[in-house]
C-alpha positions, -999 to +999 in steps of 0.1 A: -331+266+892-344+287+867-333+276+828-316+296+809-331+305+771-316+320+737-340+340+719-342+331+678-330+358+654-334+363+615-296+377+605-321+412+600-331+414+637-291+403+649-282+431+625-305+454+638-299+445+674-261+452+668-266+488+649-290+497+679-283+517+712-289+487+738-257+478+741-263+446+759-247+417+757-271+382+747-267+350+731-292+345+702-301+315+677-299+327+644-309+304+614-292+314+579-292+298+542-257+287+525-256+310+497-219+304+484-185+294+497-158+329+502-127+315+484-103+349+499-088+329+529-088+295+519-103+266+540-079+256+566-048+276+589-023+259+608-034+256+650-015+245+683-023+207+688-029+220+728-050+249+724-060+249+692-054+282+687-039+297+656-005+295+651+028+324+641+047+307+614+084+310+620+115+306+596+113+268+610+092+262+635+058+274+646+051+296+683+019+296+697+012+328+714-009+312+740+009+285+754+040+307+754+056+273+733+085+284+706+084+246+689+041+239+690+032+205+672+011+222+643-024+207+633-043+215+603-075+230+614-104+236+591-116+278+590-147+277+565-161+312+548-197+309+546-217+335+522-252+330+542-289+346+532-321+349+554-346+373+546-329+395+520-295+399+542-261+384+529-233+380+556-203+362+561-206+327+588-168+316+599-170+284+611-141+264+627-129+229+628-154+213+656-179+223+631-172+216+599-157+182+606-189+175+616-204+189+586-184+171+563-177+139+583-136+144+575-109+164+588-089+196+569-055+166+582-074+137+559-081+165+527-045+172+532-034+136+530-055+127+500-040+158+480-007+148+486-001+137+452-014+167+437+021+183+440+002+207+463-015+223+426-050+218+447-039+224+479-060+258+483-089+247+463-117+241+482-126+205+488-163+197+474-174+181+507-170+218+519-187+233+486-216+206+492-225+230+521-245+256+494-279+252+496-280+237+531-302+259+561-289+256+596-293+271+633-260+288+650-259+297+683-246+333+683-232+356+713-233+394+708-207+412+723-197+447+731-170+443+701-203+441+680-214+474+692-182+496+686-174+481+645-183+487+616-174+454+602-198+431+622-179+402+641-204+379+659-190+352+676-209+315+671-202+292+697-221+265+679-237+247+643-267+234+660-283+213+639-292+214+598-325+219+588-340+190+561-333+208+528-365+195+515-385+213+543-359+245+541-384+268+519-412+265+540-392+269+572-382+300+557-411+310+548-429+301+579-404+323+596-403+355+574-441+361+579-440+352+616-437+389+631-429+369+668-403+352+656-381+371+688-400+351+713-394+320+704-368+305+728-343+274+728-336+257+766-297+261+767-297+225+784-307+210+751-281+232+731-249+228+753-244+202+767-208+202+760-173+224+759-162+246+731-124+234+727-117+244+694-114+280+682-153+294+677-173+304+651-170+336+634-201+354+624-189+380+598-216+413+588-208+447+572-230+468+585-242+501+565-228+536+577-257+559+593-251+580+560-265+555+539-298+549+555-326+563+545-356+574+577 
């Protein structure tokens, strides 16, 4: 059986890709730079301890939409924004709770606990373990869908944080990668890269895209 393989993308050639005419679907691995943490939505929403996805917040109870349940067990989930760079492009990585638990070795429920005698003054603040993020370089796994070729407002999903490249060996990666003019044939083996479910809600991969008007030929 023939193995499956996921191109790697700079954020400039998924961009590109997604502002083309191929409309065709693929799954790419895109490697991107922590630039900054976006404050706007907080760190964390409420999901269904089932499905883990998010849930409508009633006058005393919560509903989740999914399961068709009126009275879900809530769960604090973490939902990240992540101001990313590569190659002169700044977009905007969503990651989910599978994820950044992973990346911060804690859980949004534990951050929670611990700011329970803060009289809930810190309670949207974002934690430092999260903030301790900037800086860091990593690989997501990224699908691009036919949603991505109808909006303005790029949406790419990420199924998966692959793995964090050493921060000391981050410039030269970077470097390595800018100048390599290839950098599209370079392939991942999808049985090394999932090798297990995605549960938890995915990853958002947030972009604006420019309007046709403002490009210059």
């Amino acid at each position: 059986m023939a193995q499956k393989t996921f191109e790697k993308s700079t954020l400039t050639s998924l961009l590109e890709y997604a502002r083309s005419s191929a409309k065709q679907e693929k799954k790419v691995i895109c490697r991107a730079t922590v630039a900054s943490i976006n404050t706007r939505n907080g760190w964390n929403y409420v999901a269904c301890g089932r499905c883990s996805k998010k849930l409508v917040r009633g006058l005393s109870s919560f509903t989740c939409t999914t399961c068709n349940d009126t009275n879900a067990i809530g769960v604090l989930t973490f939902r990240v924004d992540l101001v990313v760079v590569d190659a002169g492009e700044k977009t905007n990585f969503v990651i989910f709770d599978r994820d950044t638990r992973k990346l911060t070795n804690t859980t949004a429920e534990d951050i929670n606990e611990a700011r329970a005698g803060d009289n809930g003054s810190n309670r949207n603040n974002i934690p430092p373990c999260i903030t301790d993020l900037v800086g860091k370089t990593m690989d997501f796994q990224v699908k691009i869908t036919n949603f991505n070729f109808k909006s303005s407002f790029q949406s790419f999903t990420v199924s998966r944080v692959l793995r964090e490249i050493n921060r000391s060996h981050a410039e030269e990666v970077i470097t390595e990668e800018i100048l390599n003019p290839n950098l599209s044939d370079l392939t991942y083996n999808i049985n090394d890269i999932e090798k297990e479910s995605i549960p938890v809600g995915e990853t958002l991969v947030y972009a604006e895209v420019l309007s046709e008007s403002t490009h210059t030929h």
